[in-house]
Wavefront OBJ file of the C-alpha trace (Angstrom):
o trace
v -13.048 4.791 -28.338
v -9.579 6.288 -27.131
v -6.543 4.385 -28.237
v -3.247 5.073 -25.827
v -0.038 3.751 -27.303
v 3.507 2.908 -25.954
v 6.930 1.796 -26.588
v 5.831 -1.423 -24.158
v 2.282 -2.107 -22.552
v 3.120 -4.220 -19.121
v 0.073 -7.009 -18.527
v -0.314 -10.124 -16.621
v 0.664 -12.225 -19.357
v 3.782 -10.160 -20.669
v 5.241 -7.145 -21.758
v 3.459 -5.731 -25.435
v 6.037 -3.776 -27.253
v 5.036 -2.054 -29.147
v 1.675 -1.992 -27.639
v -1.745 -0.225 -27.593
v -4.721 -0.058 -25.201
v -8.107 0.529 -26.551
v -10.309 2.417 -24.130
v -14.075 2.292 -24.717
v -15.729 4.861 -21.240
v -14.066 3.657 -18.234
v -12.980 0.378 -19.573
v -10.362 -1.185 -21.488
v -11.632 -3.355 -24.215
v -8.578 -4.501 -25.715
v -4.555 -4.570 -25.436
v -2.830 -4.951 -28.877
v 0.619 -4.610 -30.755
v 0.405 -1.244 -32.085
v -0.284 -0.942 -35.421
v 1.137 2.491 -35.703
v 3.786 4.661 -34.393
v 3.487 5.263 -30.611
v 5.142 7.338 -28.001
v 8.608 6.452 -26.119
v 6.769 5.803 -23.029
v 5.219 2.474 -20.726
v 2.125 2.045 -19.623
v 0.815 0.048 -16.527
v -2.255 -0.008 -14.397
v -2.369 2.356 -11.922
v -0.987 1.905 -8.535
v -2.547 1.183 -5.480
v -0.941 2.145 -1.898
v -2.783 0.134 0.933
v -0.547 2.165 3.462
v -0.845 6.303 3.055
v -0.805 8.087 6.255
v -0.492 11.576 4.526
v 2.346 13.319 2.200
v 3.801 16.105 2.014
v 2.267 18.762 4.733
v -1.076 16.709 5.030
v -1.786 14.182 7.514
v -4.870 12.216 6.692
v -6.149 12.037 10.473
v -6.770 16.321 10.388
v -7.164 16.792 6.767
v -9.624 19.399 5.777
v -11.815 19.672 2.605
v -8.265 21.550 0.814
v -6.374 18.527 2.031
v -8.060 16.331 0.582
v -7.837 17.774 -2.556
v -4.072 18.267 -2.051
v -3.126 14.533 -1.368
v -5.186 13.654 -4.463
v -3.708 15.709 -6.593
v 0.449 14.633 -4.561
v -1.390 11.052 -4.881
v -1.725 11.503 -8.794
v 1.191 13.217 -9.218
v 3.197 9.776 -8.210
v 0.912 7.320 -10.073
v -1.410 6.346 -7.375
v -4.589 5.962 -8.677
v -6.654 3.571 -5.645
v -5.310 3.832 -2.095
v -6.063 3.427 1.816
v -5.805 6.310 4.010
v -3.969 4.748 7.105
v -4.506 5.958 10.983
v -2.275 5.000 13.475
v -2.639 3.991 17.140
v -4.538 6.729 19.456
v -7.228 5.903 21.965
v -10.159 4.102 20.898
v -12.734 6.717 20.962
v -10.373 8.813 18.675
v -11.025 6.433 15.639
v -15.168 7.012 15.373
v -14.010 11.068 13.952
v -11.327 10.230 11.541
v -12.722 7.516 9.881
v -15.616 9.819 9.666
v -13.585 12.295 7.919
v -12.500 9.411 5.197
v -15.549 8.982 4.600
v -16.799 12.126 3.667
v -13.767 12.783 1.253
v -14.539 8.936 -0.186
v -17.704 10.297 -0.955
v -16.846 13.199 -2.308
v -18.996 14.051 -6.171
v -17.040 14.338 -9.594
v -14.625 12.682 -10.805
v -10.517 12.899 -11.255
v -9.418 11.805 -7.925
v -7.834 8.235 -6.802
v -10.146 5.917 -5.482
v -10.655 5.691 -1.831
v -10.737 2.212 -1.452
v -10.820 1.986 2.397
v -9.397 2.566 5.634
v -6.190 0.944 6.711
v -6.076 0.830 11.345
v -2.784 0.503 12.031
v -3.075 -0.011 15.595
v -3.441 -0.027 18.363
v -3.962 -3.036 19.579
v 0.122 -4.051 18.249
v 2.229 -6.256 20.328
v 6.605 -5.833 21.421
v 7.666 -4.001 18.318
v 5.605 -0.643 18.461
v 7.886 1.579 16.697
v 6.962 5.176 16.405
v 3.290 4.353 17.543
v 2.239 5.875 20.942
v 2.827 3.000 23.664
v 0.522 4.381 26.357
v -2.173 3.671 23.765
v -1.401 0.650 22.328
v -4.203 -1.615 23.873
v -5.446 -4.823 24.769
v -7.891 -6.221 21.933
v -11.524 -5.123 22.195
v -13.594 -7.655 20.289
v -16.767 -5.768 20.808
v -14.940 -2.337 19.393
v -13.218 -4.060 16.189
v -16.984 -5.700 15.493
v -18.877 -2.434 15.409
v -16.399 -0.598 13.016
v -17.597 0.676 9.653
v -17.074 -1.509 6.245
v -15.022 1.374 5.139
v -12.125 -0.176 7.450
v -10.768 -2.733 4.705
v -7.469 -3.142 6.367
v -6.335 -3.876 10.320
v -2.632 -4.177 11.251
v -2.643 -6.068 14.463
v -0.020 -8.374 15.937
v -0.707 -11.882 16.351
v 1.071 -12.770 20.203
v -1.589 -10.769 21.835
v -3.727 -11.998 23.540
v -7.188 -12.738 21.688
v -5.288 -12.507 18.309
v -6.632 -15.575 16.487
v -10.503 -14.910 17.699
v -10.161 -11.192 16.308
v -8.307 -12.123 13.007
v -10.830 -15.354 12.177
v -13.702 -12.675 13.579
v -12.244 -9.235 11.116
v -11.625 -12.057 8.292
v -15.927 -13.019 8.532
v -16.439 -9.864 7.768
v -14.471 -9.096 5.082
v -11.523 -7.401 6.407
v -7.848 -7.700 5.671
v -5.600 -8.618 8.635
v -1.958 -7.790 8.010
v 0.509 -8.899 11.089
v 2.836 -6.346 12.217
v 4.862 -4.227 15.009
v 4.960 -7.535 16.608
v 7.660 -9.685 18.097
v 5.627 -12.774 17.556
v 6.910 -15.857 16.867
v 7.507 -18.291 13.556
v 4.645 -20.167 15.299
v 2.430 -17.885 16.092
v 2.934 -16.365 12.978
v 1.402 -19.323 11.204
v -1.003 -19.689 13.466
v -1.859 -16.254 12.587
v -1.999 -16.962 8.721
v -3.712 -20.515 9.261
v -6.676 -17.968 11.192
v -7.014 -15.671 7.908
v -4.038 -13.169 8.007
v -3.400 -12.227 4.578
v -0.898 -9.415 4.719
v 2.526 -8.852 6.656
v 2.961 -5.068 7.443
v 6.509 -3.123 6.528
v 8.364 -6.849 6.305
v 11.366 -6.395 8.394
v 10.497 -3.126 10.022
v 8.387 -3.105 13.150
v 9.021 -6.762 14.228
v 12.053 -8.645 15.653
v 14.928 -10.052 13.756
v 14.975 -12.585 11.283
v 17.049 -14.902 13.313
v 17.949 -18.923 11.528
v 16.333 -20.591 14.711
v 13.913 -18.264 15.636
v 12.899 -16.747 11.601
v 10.033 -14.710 13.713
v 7.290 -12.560 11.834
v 9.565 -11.980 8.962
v 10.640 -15.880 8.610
v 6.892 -16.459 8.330
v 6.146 -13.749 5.748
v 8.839 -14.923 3.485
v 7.829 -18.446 3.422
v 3.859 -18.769 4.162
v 2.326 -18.481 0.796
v -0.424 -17.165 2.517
v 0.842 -14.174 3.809
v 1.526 -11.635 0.711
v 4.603 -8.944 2.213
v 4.279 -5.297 1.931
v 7.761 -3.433 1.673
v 8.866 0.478 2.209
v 11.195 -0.018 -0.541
v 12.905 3.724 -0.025
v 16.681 2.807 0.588
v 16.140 3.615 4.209
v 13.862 1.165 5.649
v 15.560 -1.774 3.916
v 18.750 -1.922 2.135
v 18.450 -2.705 -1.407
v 19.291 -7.063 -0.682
v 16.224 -7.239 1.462
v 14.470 -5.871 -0.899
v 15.793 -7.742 -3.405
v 15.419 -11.199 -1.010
v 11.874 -10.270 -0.196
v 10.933 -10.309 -4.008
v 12.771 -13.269 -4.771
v 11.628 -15.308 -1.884
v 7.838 -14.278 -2.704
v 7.409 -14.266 -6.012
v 4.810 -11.983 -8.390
v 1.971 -12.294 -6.562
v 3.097 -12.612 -3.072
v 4.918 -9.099 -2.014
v 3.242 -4.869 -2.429
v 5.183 -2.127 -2.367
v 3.566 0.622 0.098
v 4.856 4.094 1.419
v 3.830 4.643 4.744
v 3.863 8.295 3.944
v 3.276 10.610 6.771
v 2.846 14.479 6.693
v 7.101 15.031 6.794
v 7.178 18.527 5.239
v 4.120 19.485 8.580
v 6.236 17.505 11.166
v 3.788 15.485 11.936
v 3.309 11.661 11.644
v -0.596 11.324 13.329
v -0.008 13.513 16.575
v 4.065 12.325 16.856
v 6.181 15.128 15.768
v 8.654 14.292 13.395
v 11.605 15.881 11.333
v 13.471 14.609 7.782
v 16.875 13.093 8.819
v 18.714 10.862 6.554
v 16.498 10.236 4.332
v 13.445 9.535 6.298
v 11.211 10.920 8.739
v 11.983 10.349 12.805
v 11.021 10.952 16.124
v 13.371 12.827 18.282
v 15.076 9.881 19.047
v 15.627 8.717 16.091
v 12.870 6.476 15.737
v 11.577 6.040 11.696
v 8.522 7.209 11.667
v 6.965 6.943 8.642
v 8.614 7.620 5.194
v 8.830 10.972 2.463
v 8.352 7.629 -0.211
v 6.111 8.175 -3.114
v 5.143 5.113 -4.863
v 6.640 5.757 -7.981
v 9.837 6.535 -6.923
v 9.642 2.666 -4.955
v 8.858 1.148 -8.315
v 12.204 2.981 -9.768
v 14.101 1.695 -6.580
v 12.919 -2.085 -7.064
v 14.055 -1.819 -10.509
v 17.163 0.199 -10.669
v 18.655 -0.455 -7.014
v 17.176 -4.177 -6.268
v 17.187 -6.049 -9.574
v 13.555 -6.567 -9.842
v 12.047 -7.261 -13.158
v 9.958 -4.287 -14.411
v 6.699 -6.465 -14.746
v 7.537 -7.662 -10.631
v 7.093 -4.007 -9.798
v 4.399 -3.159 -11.493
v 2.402 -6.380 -10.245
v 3.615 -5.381 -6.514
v 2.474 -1.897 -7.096
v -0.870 -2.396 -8.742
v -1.763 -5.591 -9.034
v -1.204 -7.912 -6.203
v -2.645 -5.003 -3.638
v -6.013 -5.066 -5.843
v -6.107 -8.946 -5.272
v -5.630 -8.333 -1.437
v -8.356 -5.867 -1.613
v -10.573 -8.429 -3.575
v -10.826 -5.331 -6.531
v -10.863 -7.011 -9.468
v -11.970 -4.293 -12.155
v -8.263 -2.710 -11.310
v -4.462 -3.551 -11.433
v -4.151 -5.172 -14.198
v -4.224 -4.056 -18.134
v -6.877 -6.230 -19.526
v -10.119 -6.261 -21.313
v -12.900 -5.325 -18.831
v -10.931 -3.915 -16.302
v -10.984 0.049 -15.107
v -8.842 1.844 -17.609
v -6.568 3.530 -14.538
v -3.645 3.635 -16.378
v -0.174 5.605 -15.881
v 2.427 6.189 -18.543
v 5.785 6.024 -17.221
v 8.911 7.537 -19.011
v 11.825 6.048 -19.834
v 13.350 6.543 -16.366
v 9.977 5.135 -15.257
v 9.196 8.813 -13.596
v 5.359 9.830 -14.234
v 4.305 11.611 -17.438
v 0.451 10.955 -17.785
v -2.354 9.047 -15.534
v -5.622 8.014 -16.829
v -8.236 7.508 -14.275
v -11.261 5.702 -15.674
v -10.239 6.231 -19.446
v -9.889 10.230 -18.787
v -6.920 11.797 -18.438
v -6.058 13.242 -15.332
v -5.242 17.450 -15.677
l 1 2 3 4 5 6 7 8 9 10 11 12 13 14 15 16 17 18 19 20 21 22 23 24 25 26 27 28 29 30 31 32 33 34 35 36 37 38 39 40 41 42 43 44 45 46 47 48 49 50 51 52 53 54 55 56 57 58 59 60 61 62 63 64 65 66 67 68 69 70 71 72 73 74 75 76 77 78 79 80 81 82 83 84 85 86 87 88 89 90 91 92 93 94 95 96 97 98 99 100 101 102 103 104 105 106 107 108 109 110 111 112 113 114 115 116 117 118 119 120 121 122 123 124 125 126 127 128 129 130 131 132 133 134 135 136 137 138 139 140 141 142 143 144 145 146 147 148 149 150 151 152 153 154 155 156 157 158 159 160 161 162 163 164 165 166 167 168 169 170 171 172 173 174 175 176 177 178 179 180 181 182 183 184 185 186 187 188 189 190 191 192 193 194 195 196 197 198 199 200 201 202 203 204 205 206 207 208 209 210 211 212 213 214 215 216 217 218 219 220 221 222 223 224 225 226 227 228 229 230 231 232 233 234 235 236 237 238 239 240 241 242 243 244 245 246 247 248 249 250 251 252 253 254 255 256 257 258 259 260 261 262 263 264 265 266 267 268 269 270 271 272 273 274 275 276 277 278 279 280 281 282 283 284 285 286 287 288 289 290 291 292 293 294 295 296 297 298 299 300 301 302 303 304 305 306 307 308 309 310 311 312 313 314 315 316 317 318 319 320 321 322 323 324 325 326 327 328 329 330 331 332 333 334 335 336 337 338 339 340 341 342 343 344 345 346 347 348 349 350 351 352 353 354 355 356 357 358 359 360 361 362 363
């Protein structure tokens, strides 16, 4: 048994302080009050990006056998310890090799690497807000193409005013698959009607879809108020300003909003085949476009906290706990007996000091 102590312990049910986690293997078989003197630090289940399109100088649609091993180790380094490669629009036969390629780093032997939890499509079959994605392959819906993809797809972004939207959303939610609505200039309306077919997720709330508007609220007026659509937020200072952040949390509630990066490859230039460049704070197109972000998930949790006024515990739940629940992974997220001891210790300035994946400590 391995006992891992802190200044505060965050959990569902409140913050222990001082606390301790008792670590029996790979699971956690109790959180305590410590009984002894512990170190000045916090620990909180590890976090879980469901959007991760590379980081650094690795994109995940080339990466090699070193670049795998390079975004686990950038992945790590920021408190990630479960995430979802993501692969953006490109023509359809373009898909079958890359998801290939997550799937033989998901399958990779050993141990000390974040969890592979499944692929996130974003794209291509998006609707009037397309952003930085490709337009000359963003598609009509093929039924036939989105029912013979692999399980390892656990996420599709897709916007609901296309046409065949509901069919493919009720058809991907059979099957176990998470639909999140986004680049999309769909309607309140369709929105719901979106939801009320199985959508469970709103991609990048405010960015890729039109403008909240107070007679036509749109995608976003939808995501803040259907309690069955959770949000996911780029909460980098760039893609929102702090009060949307902060009105996004407030409006959802624990439980209802994730914080994701969208990280792309800035430091290569690329964002999937787009080439990109770092300017003002995030990386664009040559027109300016955002196209992606240089976010790392622990430096979102510090922004919700320091720059948006969100409770500690309402950051850690968006960055660990409430994506686990919309990946239906219940042995993670959450500090509790019986769940996977992935566990990061957070300093004082909540910056990254140790992470535990499995009850072992990650070198």
């Amino acid at each position: 048994m391995t006992t891992l102590g802190g200044t505060a312990v965050v959990t569902p049910a409140g913050v222990v302080s001082p606390g301790a986690v008792d670590v029996d293997g790979d699971r956690i078989v109790a959180v305590r009050p410590a009984r002894s003197p512990v170190p000045d630090r916090i620990l909180v289940p590890g976090f879980i990006d469901l959007q991760v399109n590379g980081h650094d100088d690795i994109d995940v649609a080339g990466a090699d056998e070193d670049g795998w091993e390079r975004l686990d180790a950038l992945l790590l380094a920021q408190g990630v310890t479960t995430w979802c490669p993501a692969l953006v629009t490109a023509p359809l036969d373009a898909y079958g090799p890359r998801i290939e390629r997550v799937a033989r780093a998901a399958a990779r032997s050993g141990g000390g690497r974040p969890h592979i939890a499944g692929v996130h499509l974003e794209g291509p079959f998006l609707g009037g807000a397309p952003g930085a994605h490709p337009g000359e392959h963003i598609r009509a819906i093929d039924p036939d193409w989105l029912a013979a993809l692999p399980d390892l797809v656990r996420i599709v972004t897709l916007a609901p005013e296309v046409d065949g939207a509901l069919a493919a959303i009720r058809a991907l939610t059979d099957r176990g698959t998470v639909v999140s609505l986004g680049h999309s200039t769909a309607t309140f309306e369709e929105a719901t009607a979106a939801a009320e077919a199985g959508a469970r997720m709103v991609t990048h709330l405010f960015n890729g879809m039109g403008p909240f508007n107070h007679r036509a609220p749109g995608l976003a007026g939808a995501g803040l108020t259907e309690a069955r659509l959770v949000v996911a937020v780029i909460a980098d200072g760039v893609h929102l300003h702090p009060a949307a952040v902060t009105t996004a949390f407030r409006a959802k509630g624990r439980g209802g909003i994730v914080l994701v990066t969208d990280a792309v490859a800035w430091r290569a230039h690329r964002a999937g085949r787009a080439e990109v460049a770092l300017s003002d704070g995030a990386p664009r197109l040559a027109d300016g476009t955002i196209a992606g972000s240089a976010l790392t998930m622990d430096a979102a949790v510090r922004f919700a906290v320091n720059r948006c006024a969100v409770d500690l515990e309402d950051a850690v739940a968006a960055a660990s706990t409430t994506p686990a629940v919309v990946l239906d992974l219940a042995d993670r997220g959450r500090l509790v007996p019986g769940a996977r001891a992935d566990i990061v210790a957070l300093g004082p300035d909540l910056d990254v000091q140790s992470v535990w994946l499995g009850g072992v400590e990650a070198g």
